[in-house]
N, CA, C and O atoms as a GROMACS GRO file, in nm:
protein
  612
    1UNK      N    1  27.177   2.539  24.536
    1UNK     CA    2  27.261   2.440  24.472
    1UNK      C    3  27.384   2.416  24.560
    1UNK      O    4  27.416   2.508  24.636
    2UNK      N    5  27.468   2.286  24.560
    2UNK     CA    6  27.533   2.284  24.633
    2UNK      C    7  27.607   2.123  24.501
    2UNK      O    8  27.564   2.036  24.425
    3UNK      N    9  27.785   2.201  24.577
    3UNK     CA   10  27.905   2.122  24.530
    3UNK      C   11  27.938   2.100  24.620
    3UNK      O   12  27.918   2.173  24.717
    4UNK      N   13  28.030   1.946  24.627
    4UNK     CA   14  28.165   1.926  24.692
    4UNK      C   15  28.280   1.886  24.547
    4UNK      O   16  28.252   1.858  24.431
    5UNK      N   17  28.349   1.893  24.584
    5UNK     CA   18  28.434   1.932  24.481
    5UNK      C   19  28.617   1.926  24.483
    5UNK      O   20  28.661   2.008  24.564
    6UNK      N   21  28.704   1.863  24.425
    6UNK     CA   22  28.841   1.900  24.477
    6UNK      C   23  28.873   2.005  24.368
    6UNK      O   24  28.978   2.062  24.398
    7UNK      N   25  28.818   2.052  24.246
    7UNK     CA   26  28.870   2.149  24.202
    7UNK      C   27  28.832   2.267  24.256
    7UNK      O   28  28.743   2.273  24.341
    8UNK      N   29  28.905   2.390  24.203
    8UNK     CA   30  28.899   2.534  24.240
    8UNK      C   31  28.796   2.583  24.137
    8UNK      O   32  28.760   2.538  24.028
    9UNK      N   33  28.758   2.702  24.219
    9UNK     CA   34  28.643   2.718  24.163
    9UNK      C   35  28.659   2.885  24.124
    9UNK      O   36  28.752   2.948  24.174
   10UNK      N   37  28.571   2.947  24.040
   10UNK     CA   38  28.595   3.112  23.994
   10UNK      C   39  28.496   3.173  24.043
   10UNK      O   40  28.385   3.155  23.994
   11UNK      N   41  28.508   3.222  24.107
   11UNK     CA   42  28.387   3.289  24.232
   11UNK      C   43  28.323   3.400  24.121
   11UNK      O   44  28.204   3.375  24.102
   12UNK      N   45  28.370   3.514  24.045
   12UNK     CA   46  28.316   3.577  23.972
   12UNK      C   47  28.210   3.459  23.885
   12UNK      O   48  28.087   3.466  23.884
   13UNK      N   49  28.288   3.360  23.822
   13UNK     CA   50  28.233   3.280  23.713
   13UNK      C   51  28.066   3.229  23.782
   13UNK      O   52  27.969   3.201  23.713
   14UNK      N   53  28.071   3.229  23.908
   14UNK     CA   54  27.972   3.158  23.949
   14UNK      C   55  27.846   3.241  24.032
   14UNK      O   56  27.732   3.199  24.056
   15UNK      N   57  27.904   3.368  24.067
   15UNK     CA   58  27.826   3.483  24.025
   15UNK      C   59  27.757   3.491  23.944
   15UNK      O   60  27.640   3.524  23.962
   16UNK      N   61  27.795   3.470  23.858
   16UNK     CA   62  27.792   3.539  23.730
   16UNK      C   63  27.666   3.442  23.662
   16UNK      O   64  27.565   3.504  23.627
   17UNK      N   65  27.668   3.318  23.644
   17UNK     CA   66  27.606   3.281  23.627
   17UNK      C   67  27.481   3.202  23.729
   17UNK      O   68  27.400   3.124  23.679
   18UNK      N   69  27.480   3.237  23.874
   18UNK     CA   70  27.413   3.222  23.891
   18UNK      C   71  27.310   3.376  23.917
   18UNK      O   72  27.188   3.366  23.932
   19UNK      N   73  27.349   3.450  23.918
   19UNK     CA   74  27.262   3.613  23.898
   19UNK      C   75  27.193   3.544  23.728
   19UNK      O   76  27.075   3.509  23.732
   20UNK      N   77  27.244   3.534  23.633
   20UNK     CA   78  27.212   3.545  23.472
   20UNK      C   79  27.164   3.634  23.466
   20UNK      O   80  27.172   3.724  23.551
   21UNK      N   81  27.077   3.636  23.329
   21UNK     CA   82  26.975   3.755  23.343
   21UNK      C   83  26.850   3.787  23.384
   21UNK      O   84  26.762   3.847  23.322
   22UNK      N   85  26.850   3.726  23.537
   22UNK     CA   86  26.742   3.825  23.613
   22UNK      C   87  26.770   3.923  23.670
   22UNK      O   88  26.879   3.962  23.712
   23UNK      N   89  26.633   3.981  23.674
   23UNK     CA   90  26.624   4.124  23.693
   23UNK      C   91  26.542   4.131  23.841
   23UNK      O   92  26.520   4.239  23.895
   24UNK      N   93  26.507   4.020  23.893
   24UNK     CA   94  26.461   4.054  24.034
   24UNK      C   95  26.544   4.026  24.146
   24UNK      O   96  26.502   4.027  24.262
   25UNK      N   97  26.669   3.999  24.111
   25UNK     CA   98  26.754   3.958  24.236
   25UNK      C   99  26.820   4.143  24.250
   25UNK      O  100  26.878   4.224  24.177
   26UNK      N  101  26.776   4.139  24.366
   26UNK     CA  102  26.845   4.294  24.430
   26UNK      C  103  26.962   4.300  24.450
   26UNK      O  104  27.038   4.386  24.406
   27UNK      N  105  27.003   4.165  24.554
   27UNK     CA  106  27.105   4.199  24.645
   27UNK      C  107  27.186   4.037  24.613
   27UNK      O  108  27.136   3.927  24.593
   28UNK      N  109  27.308   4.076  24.617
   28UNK     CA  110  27.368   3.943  24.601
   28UNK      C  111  27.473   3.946  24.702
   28UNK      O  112  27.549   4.040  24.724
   29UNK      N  113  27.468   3.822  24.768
   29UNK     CA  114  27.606   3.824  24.893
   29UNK      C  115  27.689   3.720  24.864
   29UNK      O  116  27.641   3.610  24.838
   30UNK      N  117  27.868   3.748  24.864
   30UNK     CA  118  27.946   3.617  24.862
   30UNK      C  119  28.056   3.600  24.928
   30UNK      O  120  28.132   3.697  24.926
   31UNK      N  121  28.095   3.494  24.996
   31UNK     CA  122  28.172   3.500  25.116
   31UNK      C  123  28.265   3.354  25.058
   31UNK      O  124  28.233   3.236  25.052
   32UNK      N  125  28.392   3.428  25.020
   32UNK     CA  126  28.512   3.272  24.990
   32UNK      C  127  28.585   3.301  25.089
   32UNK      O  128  28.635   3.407  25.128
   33UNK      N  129  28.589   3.130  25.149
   33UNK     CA  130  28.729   3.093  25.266
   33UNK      C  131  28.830   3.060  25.185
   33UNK      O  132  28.816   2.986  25.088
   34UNK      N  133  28.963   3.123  25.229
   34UNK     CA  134  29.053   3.089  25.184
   34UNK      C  135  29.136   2.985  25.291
   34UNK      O  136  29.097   2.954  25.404
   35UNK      N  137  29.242   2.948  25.235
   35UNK     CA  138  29.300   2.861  25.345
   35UNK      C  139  29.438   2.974  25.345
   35UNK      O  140  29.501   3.024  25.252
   36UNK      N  141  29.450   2.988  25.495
   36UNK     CA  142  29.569   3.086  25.609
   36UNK      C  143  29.720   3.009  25.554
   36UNK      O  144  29.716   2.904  25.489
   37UNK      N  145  29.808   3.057  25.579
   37UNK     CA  146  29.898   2.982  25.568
   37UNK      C  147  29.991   2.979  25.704
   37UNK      O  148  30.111   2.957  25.716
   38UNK      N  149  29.905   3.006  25.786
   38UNK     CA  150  29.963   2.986  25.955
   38UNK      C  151  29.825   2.943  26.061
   38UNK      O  152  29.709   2.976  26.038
   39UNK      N  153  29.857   2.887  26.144
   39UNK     CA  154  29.728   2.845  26.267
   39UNK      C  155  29.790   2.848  26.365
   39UNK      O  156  29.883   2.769  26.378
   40UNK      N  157  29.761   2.929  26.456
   40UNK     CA  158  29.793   2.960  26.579
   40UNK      C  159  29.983   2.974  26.598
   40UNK      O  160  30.072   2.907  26.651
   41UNK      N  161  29.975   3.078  26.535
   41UNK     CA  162  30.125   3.102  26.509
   41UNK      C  163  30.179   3.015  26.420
   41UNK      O  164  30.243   3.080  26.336
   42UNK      N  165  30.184   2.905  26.399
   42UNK     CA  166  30.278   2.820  26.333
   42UNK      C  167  30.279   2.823  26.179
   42UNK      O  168  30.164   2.823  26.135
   43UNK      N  169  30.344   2.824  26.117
   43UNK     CA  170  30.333   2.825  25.964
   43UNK      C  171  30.264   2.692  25.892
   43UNK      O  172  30.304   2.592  25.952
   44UNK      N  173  30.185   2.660  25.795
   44UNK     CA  174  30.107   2.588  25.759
   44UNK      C  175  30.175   2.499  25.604
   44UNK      O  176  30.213   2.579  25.519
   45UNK      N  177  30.184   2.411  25.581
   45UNK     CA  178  30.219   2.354  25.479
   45UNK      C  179  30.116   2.312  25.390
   45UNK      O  180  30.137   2.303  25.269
   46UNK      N  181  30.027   2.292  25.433
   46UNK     CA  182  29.915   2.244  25.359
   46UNK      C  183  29.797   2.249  25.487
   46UNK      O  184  29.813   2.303  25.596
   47UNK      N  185  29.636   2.152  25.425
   47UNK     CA  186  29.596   2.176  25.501
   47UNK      C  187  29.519   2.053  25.394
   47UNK      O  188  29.529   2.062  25.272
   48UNK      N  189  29.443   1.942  25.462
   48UNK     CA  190  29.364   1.852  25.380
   48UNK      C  191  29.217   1.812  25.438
   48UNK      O  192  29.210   1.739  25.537
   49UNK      N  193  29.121   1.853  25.388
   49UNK     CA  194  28.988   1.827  25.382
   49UNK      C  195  28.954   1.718  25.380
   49UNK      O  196  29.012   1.675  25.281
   50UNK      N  197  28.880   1.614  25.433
   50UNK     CA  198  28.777   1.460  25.391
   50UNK      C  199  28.637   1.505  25.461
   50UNK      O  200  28.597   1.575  25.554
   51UNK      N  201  28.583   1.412  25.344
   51UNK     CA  202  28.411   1.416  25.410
   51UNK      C  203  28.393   1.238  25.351
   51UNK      O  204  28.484   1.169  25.304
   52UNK      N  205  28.267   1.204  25.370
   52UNK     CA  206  28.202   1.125  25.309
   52UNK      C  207  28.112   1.164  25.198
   52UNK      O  208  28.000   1.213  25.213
   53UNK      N  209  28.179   1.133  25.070
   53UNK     CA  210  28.089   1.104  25.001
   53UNK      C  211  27.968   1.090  24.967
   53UNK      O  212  27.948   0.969  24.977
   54UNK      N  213  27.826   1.163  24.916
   54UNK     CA  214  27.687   1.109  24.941
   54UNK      C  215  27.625   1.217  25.063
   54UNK      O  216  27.535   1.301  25.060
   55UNK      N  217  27.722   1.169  25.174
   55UNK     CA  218  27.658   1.182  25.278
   55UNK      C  219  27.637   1.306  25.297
   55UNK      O  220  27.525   1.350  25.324
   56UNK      N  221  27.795   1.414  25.277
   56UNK     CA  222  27.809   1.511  25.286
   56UNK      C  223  27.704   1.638  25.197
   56UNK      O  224  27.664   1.746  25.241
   57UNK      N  225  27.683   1.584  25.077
   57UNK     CA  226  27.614   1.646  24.935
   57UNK      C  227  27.444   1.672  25.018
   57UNK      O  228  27.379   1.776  25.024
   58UNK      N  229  27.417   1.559  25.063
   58UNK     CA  230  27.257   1.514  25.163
   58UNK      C  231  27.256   1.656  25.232
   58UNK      O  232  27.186   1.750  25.195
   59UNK      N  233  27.342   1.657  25.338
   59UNK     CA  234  27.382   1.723  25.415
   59UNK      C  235  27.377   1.866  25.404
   59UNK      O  236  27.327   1.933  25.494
   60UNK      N  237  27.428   1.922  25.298
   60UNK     CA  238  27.466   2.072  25.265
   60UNK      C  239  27.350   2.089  25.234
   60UNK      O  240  27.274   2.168  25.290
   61UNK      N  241  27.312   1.991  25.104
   61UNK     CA  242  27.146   2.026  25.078
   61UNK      C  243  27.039   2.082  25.151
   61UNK      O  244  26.961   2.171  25.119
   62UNK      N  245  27.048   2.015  25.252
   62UNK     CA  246  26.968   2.022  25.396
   62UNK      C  247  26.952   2.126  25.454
   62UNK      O  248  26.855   2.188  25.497
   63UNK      N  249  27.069   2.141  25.449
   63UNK     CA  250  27.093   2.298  25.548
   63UNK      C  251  27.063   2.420  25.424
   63UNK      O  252  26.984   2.512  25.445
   64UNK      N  253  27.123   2.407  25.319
   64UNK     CA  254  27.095   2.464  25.226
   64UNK      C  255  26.934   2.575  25.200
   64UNK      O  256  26.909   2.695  25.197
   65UNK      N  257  26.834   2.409  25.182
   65UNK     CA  258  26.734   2.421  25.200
   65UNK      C  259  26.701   2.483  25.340
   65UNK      O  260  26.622   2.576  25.334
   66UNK      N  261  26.740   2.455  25.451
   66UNK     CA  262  26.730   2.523  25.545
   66UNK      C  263  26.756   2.708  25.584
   66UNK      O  264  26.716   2.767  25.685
   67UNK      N  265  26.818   2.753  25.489
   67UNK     CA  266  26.832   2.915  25.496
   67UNK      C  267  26.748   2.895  25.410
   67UNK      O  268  26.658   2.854  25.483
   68UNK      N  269  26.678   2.889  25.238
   68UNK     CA  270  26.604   2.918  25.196
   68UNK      C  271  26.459   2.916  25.265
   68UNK      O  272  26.380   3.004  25.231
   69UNK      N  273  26.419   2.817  25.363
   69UNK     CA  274  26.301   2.852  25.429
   69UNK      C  275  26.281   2.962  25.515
   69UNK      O  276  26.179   3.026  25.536
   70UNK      N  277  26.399   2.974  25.564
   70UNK     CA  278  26.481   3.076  25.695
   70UNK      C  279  26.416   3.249  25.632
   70UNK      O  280  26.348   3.335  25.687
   71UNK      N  281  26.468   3.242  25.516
   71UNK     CA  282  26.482   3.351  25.391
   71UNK      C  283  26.424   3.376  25.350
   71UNK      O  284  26.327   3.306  25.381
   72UNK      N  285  26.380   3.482  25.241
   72UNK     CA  286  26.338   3.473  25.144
   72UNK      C  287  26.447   3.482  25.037
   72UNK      O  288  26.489   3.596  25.018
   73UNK      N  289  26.491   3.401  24.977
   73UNK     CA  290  26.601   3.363  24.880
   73UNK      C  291  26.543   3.331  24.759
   73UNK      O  292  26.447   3.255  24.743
   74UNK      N  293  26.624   3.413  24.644
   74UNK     CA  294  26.556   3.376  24.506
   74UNK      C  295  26.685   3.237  24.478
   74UNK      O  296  26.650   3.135  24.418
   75UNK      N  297  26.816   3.252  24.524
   75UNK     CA  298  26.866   3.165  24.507
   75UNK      C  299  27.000   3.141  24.619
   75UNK      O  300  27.032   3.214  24.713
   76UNK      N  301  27.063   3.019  24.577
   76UNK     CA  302  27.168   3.033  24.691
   76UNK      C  303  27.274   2.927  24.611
   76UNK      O  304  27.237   2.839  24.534
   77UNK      N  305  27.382   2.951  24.639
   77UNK     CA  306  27.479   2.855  24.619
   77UNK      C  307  27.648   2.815  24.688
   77UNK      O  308  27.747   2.883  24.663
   78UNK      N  309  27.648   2.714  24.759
   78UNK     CA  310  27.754   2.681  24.820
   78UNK      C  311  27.867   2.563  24.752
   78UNK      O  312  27.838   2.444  24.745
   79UNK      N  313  27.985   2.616  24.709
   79UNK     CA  314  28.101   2.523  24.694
   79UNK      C  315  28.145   2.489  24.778
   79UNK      O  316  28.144   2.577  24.863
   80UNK      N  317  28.194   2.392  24.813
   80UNK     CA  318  28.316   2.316  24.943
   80UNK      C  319  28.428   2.260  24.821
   80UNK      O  320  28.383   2.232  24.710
   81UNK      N  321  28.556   2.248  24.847
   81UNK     CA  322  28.628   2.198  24.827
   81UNK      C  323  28.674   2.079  24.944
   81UNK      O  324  28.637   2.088  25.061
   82UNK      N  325  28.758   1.968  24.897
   82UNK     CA  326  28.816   1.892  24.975
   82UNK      C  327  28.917   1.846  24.879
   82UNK      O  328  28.925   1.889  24.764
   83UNK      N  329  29.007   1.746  24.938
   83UNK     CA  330  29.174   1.759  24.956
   83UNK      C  331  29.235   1.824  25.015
   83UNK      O  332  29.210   1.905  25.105
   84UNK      N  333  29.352   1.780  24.952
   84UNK     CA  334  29.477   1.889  24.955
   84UNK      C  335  29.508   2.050  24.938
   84UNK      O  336  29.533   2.093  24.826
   85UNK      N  337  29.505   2.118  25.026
   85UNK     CA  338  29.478   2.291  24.997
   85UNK      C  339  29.614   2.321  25.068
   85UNK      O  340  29.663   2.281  25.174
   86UNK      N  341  29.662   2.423  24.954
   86UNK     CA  342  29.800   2.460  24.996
   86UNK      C  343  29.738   2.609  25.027
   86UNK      O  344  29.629   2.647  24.986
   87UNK      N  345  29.842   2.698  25.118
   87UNK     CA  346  29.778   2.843  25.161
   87UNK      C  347  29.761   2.907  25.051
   87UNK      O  348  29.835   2.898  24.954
   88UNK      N  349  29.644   2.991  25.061
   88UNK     CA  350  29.596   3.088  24.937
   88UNK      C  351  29.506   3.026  24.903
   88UNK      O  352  29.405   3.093  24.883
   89UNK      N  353  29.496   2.911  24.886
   89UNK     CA  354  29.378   2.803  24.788
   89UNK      C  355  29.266   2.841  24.833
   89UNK      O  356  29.259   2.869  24.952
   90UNK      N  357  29.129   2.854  24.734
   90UNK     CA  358  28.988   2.853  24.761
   90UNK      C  359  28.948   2.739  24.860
   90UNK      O  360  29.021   2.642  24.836
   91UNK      N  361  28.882   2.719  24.936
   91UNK     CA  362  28.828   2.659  25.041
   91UNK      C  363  28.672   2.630  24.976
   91UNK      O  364  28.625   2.536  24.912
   92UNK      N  365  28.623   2.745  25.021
   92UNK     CA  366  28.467   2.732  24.994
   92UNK      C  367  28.410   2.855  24.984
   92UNK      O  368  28.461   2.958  25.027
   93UNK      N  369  28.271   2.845  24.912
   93UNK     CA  370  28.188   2.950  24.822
   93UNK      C  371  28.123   2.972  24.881
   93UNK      O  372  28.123   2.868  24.947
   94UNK      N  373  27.992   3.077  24.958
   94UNK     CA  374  27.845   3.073  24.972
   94UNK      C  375  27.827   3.187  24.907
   94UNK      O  376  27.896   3.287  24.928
   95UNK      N  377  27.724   3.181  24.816
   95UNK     CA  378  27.668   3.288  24.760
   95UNK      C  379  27.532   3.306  24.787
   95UNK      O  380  27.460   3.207  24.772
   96UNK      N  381  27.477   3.417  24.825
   96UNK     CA  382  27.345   3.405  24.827
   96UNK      C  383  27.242   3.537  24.742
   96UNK      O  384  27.268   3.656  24.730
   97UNK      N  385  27.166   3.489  24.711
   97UNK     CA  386  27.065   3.636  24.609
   97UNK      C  387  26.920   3.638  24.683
   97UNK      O  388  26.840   3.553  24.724
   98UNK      N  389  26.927   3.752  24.679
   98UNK     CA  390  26.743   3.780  24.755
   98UNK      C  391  26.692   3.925  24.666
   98UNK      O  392  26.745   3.974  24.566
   99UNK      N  393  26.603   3.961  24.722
   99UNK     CA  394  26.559   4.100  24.691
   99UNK      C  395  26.592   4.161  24.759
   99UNK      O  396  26.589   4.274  24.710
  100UNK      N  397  26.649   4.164  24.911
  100UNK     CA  398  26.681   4.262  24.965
  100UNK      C  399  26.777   4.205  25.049
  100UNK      O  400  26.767   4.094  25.103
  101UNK      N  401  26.878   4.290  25.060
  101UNK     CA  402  27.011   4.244  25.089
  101UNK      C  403  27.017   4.182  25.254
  101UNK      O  404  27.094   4.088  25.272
  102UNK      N  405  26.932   4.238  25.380
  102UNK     CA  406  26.931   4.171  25.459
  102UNK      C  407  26.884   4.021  25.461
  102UNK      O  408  26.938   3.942  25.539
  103UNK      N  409  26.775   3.978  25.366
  103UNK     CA  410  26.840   3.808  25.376
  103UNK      C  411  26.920   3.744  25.312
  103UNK      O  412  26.932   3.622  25.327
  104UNK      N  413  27.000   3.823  25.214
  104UNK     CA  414  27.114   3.794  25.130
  104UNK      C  415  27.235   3.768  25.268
  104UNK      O  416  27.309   3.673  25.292
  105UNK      N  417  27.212   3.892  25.336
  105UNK     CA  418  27.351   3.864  25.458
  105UNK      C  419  27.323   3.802  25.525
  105UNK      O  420  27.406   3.711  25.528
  106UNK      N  421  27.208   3.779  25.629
  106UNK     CA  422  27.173   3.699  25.700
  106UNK      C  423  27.185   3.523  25.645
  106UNK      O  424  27.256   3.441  25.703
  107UNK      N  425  27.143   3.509  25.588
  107UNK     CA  426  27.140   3.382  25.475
  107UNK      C  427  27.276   3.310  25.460
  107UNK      O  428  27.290   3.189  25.468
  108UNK      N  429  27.397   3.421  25.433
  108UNK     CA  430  27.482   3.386  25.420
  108UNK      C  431  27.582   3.390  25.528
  108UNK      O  432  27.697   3.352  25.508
  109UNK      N  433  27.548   3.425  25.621
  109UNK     CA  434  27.612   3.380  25.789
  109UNK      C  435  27.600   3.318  25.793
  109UNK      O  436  27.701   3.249  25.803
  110UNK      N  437  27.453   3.236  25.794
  110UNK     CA  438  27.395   3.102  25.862
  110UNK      C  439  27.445   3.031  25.816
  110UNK      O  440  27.486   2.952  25.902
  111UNK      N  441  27.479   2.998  25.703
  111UNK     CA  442  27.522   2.930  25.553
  111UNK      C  443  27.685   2.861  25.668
  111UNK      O  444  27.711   2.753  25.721
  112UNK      N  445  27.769   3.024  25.658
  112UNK     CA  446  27.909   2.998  25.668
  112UNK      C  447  27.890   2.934  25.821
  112UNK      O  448  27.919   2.815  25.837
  113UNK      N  449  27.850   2.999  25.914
  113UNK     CA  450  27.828   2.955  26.068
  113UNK      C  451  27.810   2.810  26.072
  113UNK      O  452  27.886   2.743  26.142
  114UNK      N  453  27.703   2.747  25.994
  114UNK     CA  454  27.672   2.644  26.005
  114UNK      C  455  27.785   2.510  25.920
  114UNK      O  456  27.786   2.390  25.948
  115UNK      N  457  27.864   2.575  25.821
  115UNK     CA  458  28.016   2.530  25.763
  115UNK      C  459  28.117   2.507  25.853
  115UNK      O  460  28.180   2.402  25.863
  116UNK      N  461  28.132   2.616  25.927
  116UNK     CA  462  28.244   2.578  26.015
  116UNK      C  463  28.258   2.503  26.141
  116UNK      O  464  28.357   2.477  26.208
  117UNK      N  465  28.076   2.462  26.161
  117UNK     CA  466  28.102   2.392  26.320
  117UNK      C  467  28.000   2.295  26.273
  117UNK      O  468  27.985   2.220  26.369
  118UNK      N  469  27.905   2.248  26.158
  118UNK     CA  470  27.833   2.121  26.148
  118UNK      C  471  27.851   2.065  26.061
  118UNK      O  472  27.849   1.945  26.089
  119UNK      N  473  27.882   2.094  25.895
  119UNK     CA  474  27.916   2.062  25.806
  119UNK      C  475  28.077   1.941  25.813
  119UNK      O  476  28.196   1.965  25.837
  120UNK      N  477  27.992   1.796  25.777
  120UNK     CA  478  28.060   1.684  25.758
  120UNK      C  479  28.234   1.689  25.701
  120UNK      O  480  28.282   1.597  25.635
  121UNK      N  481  28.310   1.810  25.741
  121UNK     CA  482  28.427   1.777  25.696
  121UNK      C  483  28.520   1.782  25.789
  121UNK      O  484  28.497   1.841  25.894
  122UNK      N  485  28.649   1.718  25.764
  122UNK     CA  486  28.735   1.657  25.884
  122UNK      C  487  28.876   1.749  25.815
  122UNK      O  488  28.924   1.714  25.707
  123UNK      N  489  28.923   1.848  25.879
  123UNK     CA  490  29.088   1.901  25.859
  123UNK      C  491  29.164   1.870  25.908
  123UNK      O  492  29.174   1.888  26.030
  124UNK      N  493  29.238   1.818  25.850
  124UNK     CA  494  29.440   1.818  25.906
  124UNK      C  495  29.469   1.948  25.849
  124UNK      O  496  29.426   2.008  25.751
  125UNK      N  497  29.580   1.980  25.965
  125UNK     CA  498  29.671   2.099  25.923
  125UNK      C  499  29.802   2.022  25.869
  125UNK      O  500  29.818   1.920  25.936
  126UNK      N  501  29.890   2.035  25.781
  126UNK     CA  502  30.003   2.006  25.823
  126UNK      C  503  30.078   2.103  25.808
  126UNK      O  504  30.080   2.173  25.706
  127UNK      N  505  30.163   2.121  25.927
  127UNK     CA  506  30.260   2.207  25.986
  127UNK      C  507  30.409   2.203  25.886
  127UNK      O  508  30.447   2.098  25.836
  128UNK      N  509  30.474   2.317  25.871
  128UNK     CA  510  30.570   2.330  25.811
  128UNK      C  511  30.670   2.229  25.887
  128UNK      O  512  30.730   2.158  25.806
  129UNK      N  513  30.690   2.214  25.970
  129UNK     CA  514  30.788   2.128  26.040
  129UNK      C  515  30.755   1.939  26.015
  129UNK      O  516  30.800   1.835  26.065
  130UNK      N  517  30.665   1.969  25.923
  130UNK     CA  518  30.633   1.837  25.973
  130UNK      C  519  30.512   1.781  26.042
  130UNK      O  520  30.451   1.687  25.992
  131UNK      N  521  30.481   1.828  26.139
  131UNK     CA  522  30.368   1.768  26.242
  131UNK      C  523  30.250   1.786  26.190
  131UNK      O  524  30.232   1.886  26.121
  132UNK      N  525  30.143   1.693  26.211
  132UNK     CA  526  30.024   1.717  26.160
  132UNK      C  527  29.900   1.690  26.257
  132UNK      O  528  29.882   1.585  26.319
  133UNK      N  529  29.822   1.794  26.259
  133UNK     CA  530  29.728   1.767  26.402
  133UNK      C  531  29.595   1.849  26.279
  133UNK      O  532  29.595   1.932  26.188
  134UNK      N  533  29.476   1.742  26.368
  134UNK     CA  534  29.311   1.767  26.347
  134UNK      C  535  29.307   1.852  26.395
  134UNK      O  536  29.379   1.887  26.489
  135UNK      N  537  29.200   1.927  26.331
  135UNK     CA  538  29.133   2.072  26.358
  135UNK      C  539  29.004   2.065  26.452
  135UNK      O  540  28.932   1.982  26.397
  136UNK      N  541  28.964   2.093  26.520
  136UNK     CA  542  28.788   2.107  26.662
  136UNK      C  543  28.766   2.252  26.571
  136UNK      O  544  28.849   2.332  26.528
  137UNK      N  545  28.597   2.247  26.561
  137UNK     CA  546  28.518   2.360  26.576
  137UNK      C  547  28.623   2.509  26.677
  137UNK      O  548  28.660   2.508  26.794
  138UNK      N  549  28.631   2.561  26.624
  138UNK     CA  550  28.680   2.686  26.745
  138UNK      C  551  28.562   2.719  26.811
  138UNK      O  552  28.457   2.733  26.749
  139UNK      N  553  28.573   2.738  26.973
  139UNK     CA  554  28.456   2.815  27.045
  139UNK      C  555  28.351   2.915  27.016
  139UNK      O  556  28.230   2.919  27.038
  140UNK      N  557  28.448   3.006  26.951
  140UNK     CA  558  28.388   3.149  26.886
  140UNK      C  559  28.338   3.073  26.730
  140UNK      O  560  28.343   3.162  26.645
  141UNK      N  561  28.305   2.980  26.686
  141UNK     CA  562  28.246   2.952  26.604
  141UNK      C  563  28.172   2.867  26.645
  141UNK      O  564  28.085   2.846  26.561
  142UNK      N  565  28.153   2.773  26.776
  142UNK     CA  566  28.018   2.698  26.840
  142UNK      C  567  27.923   2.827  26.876
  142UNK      O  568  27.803   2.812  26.852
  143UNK      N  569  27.971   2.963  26.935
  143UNK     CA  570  27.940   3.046  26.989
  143UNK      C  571  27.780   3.081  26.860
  143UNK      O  572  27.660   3.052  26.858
  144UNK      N  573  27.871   3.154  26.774
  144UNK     CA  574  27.814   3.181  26.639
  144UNK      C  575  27.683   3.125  26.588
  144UNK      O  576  27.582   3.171  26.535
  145UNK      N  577  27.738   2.975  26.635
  145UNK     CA  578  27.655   2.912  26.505
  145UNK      C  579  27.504   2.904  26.650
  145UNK      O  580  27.390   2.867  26.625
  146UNK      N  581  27.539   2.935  26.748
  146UNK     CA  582  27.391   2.903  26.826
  146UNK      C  583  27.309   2.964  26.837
  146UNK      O  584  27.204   2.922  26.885
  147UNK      N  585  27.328   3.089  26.796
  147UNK     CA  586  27.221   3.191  26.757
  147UNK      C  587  27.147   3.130  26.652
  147UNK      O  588  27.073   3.208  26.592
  148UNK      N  589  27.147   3.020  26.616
  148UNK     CA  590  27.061   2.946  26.478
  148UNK      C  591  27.067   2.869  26.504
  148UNK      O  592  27.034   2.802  26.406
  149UNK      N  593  27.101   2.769  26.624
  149UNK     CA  594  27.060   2.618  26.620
  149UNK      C  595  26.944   2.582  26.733
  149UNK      O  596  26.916   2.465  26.755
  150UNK      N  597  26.884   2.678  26.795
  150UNK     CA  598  26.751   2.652  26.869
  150UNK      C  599  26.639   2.575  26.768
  150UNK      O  600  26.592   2.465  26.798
  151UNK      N  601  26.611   2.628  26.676
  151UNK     CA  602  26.470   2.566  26.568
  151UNK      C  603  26.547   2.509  26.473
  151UNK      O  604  26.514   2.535  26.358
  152UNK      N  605  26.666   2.418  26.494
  152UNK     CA  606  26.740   2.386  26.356
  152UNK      C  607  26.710   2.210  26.358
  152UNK      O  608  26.669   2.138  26.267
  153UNK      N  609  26.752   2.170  26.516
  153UNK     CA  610  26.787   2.025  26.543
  153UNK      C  611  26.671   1.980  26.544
  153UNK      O  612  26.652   1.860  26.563
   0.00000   0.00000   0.00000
């Protein structure tokens, strides 16, 4: 399953109900980004998310579906937020459930790896002073995500 979303979300709450009451999920993995309240030294005032609409939802799906083939996953679920995120704020969710916890973790790398350097969203930082500059993929997260993009494209 997959959200985009500008509200905050309750990471237990969504646990919670996505485990319910089965009894064959072993292993459950969950990984929330928060938003820093500094980038590269500088102190952070906010920080604002855009995607497209539609396009983006297609998108997550995709990939989504893409660790469940990867996997064996009884289930999976990713929140994104977009807007306005002041530091501390939830960012984004991946949760993932399997029977056995190595494709629960694995699953949910790919998940986040593939969030931070392909997934349709565009960041501004804005800087406590004022200034506001776009965010690039970081290296060490193109790095990451290529251990999984040979059989992806």
């Amino acid at each position: 399953m997959v959200r985009v979303q500008q509200d905050d979300f309750d990471m237990a709450a969504e646990i919670a109900r996505l485990k319910g009451r089965r009894t064959d999920i072993g292993a459950i993995v969950a990984f929330t980004g928060v938003a820093r309240g500094s980038a590269d030294g500088e102190p952070l005032e906010a920080i604002t998310l855009e995607h497209y609409p539609g396009m983006t939802e297609v998108e997550l799906e995709r990939i989504e579906g893409e660790a469940r083939r990867r996997w064996r996953l009884i289930d999976a679920l990713v929140v994104h937020r977009h807007g306005r995120l002041r530091p501390g704020d939830n960012i984004v969710l991946v949760v993932t459930a399997s029977a056995h916890r190595q494709a629960a973790f694995e699953a949910a790398e790919f998940l986040m790896d593939y969030l931070k350097t392909r997934a349709p969203f565009w960041k501004e930082e804005m800087l406590a002073d004022g200034r506001r500059r776009w965010v690039d993929a970081a290296d060490a997260d193109d790095a990451a995500t290529q251990r999984w993009t040979d059989d992806l494209e």
